[in-house]
N, C-alpha and C positions, 0 to 999 in steps of 0.2 A: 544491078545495084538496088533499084526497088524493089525487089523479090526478098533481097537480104533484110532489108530496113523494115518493109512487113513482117517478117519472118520473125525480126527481135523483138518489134511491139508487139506480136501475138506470143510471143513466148513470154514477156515481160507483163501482159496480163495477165494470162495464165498462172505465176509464181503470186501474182497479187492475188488475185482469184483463190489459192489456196495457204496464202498467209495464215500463220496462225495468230491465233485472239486469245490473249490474255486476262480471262472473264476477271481478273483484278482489273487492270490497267484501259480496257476495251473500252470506248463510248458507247451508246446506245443503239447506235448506227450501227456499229462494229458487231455489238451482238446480235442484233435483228438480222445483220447479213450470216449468219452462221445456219446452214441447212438444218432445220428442225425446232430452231428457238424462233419463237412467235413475239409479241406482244406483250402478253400476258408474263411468259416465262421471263423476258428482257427487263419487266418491272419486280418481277420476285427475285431476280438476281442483285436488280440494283439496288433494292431496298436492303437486303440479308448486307451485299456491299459495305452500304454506310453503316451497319451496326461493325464491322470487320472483316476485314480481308478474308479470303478463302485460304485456309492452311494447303489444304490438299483434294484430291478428290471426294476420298471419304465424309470431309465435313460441307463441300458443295454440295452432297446427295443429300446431306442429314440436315442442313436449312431450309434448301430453296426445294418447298413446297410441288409435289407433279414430278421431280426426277429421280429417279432408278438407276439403275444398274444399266439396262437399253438404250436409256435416254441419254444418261455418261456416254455410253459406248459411239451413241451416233453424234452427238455433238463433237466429240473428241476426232474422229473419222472425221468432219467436216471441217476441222483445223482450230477447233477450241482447245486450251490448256492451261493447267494451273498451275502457276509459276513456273512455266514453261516446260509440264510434265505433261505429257498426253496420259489417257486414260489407260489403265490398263487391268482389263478384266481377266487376264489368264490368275495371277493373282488370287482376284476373288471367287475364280471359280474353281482355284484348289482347295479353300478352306471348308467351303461347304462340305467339300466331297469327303475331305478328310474324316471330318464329324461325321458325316454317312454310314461309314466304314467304321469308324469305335465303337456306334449305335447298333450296330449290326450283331458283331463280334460281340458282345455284353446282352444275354442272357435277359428277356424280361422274368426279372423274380418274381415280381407283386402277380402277373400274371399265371405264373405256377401252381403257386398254393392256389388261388382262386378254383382253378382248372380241378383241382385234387379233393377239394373240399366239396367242389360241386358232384364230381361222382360219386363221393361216398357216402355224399347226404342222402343219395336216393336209395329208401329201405329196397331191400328184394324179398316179400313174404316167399315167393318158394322159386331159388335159385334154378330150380333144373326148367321151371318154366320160362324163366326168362332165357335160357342158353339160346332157344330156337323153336321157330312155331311150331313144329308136330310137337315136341314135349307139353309146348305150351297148351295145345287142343289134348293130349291122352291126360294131363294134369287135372283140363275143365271137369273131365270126365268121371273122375278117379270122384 
C-alpha cells in the first residue's frame, strides 16, 4: 500500500513538474521555473505583459527583447504556451524554405546584363592573339 501512495505522489509531481505556463496568466515564479528563462528574460516578459497580453507566438518573439525562434522552440518544449498553444516551429520553418525556392527559380536579371556588359567592354586589339598563347607569342613576333 505504500509503494502505491509513493508511486502517485511521484507521478503527481512529475505532471506538476511539467505543467504548462501560461506566459499571460504565469507569476513570476512560474516563469523563472520554466527551463531556459532566467531573470532577466522573466522581467522582459513581464514588462512587454503590462503593455498587453501576448496574441500569439509570433508577437512574443517580436516584443520581448533576446528570443528567437530557438529560444520559442525550448521554452515551449519546457511547457510554456500562449494561450495555451505550444510553439510551433515546423510552421515557420516551411515559409523560409518556400521563399528559398521562388528565389532560386527567378533568374538574377540585374546580374546578367552586368556579366554581358563586362565582356564586351574589354577591346581585343588583335583577336587571334587573344584565342591562345602560341598565337599570342607568333603575333609578338609578326
Amino acid at each position: 500500500m505504500f509503494k502505491k501512495l509513493l508511486a502517485f505522489f511521484a507521478a503527481l509531481s512529475a505532471v506538476v513538474a511539467f505543467a504548462a505556463v501560461d506566459v499571460n496568466k504565469a507569476t513570476q515564479a512560474e516563469l523563472d521555473g520554466v527551463k531556459g528563462v532566467g531573470p532577466v528574460t522573466t522581467r522582459l516578459i513581464m514588462a512587454e505583459r503590462k503593455k498587453a497580453e501576448f496574441k500569439n507566438w509570433d508577437d512574443f518573439i517580436a516584443r520581448v527583447k533576446g528570443v528567437g525562434d530557438k529560444s520559442a522552440a525550448q521554452f515551449s518544449a519546457a511547457g510554456m504556451t500562449i494561450g495555451g498553444a505550444p510553439y510551433t516551429a515546423a510552421a515557420k520553418a516551411a515559409k523560409p524554405a518556400a521563399k528559398a525556392e521562388t528565389k532560386k527559380a527567378q533568374p538574377d536579371e540585374k546580374a546578367m546584363p552586368a556579366k554581358a556588359a563586362a565582356s564586351a567592354a574589354v577591346p581585343v586589339a588583335n583577336p587571334a592573339a587573344a584565342a591562345t598563347p602560341v598565337a599570342a607569342a607568333s603575333a609578338a613576333k609578326k
